[in-house]
N, C-alpha and C positions, 0 to 999 in steps of 0.2 A: 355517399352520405345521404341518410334519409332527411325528409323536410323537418320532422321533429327532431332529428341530432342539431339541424343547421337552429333552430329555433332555441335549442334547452344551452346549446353553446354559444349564442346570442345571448342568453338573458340572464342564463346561471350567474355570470360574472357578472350582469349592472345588477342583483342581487346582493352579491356581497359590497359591493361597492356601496348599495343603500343601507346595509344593515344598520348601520348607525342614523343615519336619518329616520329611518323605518321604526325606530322604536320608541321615538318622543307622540309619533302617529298612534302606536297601539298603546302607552301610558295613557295618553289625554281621553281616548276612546276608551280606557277601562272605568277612567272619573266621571264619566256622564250618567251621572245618575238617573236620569232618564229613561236610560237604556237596561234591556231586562238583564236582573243579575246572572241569570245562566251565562249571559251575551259577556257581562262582566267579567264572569269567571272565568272564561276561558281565557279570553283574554289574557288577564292578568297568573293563568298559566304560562302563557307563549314566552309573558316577559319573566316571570320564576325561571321560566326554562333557562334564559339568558344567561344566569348568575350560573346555571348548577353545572357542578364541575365535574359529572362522569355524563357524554355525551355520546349521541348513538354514533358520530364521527368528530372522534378527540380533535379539536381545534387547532392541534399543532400541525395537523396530517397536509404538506404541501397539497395544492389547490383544492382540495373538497373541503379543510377545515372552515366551519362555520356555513357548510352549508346546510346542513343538519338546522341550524336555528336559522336560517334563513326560511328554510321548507316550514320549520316548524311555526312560525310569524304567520305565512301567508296560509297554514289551511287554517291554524285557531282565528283568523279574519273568514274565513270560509264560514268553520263553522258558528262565530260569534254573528253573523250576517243573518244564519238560518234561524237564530234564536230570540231576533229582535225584529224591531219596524223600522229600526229609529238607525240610518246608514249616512257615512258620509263617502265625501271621493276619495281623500286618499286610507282609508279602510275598504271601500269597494275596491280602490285597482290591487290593493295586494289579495283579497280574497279573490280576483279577479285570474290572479297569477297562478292560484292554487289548480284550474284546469289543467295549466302545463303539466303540474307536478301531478296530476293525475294522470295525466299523458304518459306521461315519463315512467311512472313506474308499473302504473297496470294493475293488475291484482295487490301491489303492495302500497298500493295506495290508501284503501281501505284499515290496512293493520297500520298504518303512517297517524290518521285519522284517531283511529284507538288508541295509539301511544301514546298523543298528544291531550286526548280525552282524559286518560286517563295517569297524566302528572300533575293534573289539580289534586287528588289525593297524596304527592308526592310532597315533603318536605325540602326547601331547599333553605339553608342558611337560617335554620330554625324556624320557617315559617310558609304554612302551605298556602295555594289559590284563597282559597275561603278566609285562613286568618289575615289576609293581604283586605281582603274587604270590609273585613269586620272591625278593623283596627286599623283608624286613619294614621296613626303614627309610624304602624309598622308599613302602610303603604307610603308613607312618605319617606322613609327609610329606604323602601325599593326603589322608589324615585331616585331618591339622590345616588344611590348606589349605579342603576342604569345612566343617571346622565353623568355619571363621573366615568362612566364605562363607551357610553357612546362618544362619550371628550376622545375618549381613549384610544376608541378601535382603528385599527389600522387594515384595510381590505386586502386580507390573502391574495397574490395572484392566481389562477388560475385562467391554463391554459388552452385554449381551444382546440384542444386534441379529444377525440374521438374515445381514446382510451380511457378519461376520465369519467366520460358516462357511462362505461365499463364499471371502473373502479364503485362510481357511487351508486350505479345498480345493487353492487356485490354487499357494499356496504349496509344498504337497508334490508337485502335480502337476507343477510346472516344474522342483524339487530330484533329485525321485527318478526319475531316469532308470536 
């Protein structure tokens, strides 16, 4: 086993294990106003993503379910990082996190990047990134939605087997066109 399998089968799982902690972190950081709205918006894509119910790996799928929004959390911390001044710690360590996942997938990292870019134009639940900003009610609507979801989540297992970093290679490889 290579150093990055021991490393992405270390983390993958305290990943999903944080998901639900991990997204009261990118809500609050999507409200600071401060902060530049592009930094905003993506943001407040990672958590739209949350809600939306066709994913690039269906969340039922034993152990890779939700990791898909797990990856997708820590590169929009990535890229909301690249788009502002204004950082804190726990939004630096998950854009921090997003190195591995660049590790990990290589070339498809990049299209990972664009996916996530580009699902602020994506409606989820009748309501895109942009109108999430533009309309504090319908952002407080995602809120409660999220923390009624993060009450909720229950962390897939997922096994440290070798083969699953197979499987979730396969996965973004066939999604991210």
């Amino acid at each position: 086993m290579t150093d990055l399998e021991e490393r992405c089968l270390e983390a993958f799982p305290n990943w999903l294990d944080s998901l639900g902690r991990d997204t009261p972190v990118l809500l609050r950081s999507a409200q600071v106003s401060a902060r530049e709205r592009d930094s905003r918006l993506v943001l407040a894509t990672a958590l739209n993503y949350l809600l939306k119910s066709v994913d690039l790996i269906p969340d039922g799928i034993e152990d890779l379910g939700f990791l898909d929004a797990a990856f997708a959390c820590r590169v929009a911390a990535s890229i909301a990082l690249t788009k502002t001044a204004l950082a804190d710690g726990p939004l630096s360590q998950l854009a921090n996190d997003a190195t591995l996942i660049e590790e990990f997938l290589g070339d498809d990292f990049g299209r990972l990047s664009a996916y996530v870019l580009g699902l602020g134009e994506a409606s989820v639940r009748g309501r895109t990134s942009a109108e999430l900003l533009d309309d504090p009610t319908r952002f407080s609507e995602l809120a409660d939605e999220l923390e009624a979801w993060s009450e909720s989540y229950a962390s897939p297992h997922f096994s440290r087997d070798e083969m699953n970093l197979v499987k979730l290679r396969s996965f973004f490889k066939a999604r991210l066109r």
